[in-house]
N, C-alpha and C positions, 0 to 999 in steps of 0.2 A: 174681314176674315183674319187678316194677319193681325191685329190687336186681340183679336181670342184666342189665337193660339202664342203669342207673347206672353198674354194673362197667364195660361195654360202652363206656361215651361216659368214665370216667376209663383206662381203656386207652390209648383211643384219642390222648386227648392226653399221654398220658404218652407215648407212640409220635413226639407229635410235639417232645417235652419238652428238645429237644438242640441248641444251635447250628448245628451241622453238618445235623441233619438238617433243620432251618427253609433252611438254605442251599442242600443239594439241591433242595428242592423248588421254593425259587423261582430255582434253575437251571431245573427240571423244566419250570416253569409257562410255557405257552403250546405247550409244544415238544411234536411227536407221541411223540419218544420220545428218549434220550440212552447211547450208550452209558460205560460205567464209564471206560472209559479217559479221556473230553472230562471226564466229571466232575471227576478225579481232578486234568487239567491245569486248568482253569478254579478248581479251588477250592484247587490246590496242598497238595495234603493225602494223606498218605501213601494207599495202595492200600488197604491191608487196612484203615485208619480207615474210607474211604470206605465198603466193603462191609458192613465192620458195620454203617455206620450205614443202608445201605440196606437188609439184610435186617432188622434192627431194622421199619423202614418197611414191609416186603412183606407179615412175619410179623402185622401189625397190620392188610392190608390197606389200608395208605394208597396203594402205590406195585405197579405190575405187573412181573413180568420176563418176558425172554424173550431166550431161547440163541441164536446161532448162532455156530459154529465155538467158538472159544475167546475170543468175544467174547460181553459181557453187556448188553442194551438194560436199562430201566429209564425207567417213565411215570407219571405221576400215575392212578393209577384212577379216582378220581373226580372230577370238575374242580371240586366245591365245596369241596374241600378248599385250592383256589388262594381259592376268597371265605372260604373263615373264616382262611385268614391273614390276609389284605388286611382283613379284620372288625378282627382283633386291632390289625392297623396304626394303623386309624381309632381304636381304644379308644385307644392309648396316646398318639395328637397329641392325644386331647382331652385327656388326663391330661396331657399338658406344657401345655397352653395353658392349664387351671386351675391349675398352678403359676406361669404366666406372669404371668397377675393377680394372684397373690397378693402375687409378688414386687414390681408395681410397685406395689402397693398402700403399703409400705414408704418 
């Protein structure tokens, strides 16, 4: 049991494991929902880039979709998914500012 849910939480970040897709979502993050087209001009990135990288996101359950007409909404599911990026954020300033001492240490 605890090897499927290991699987389960490295999926998961590998799901989030892509520049593009760290970019959607914190386009995503606060907003009730975004259609593909805003995406696509806000991050200036080809169409079908953007899609895969969203279905990538859906298929893993990080991100919701939903149709209308010939347009495609797209929302963050879960909204802790906006605090474990913002987590990783936090992780990596501390990792430059213990580089930062070391260097003045010099």
């Amino acid at each position: 049991m605890e090897e499927s849910i290991t699987k389960m939480v490295a999926d998961y970040f590998q799901a989030l494991s892509h520049p593009t897709r760290i970019e959607i979502l914190q386009l995503l993050k606060g907003r009730n929902e975004m259609c593909v087209c805003e995406i696509v001009e806000k991050l200036k990135k080809d169409q079908s880039n953007i899609s895969r990288h969203l279905n990538a996101l859906r298929i893993a359950g990080v991100v919701d979709f939903r149709g209308e007409g010939v347009r495609s909404f797209y929302k963050v599911k879960y909204k802790q998914a906006d605090k474990l990026i913002d987590l990783v954020k936090s992780i990596l300033h501390e990792q430059v500012k213990e580089g930062q001492k070391i260097l003045q240490a010099f």
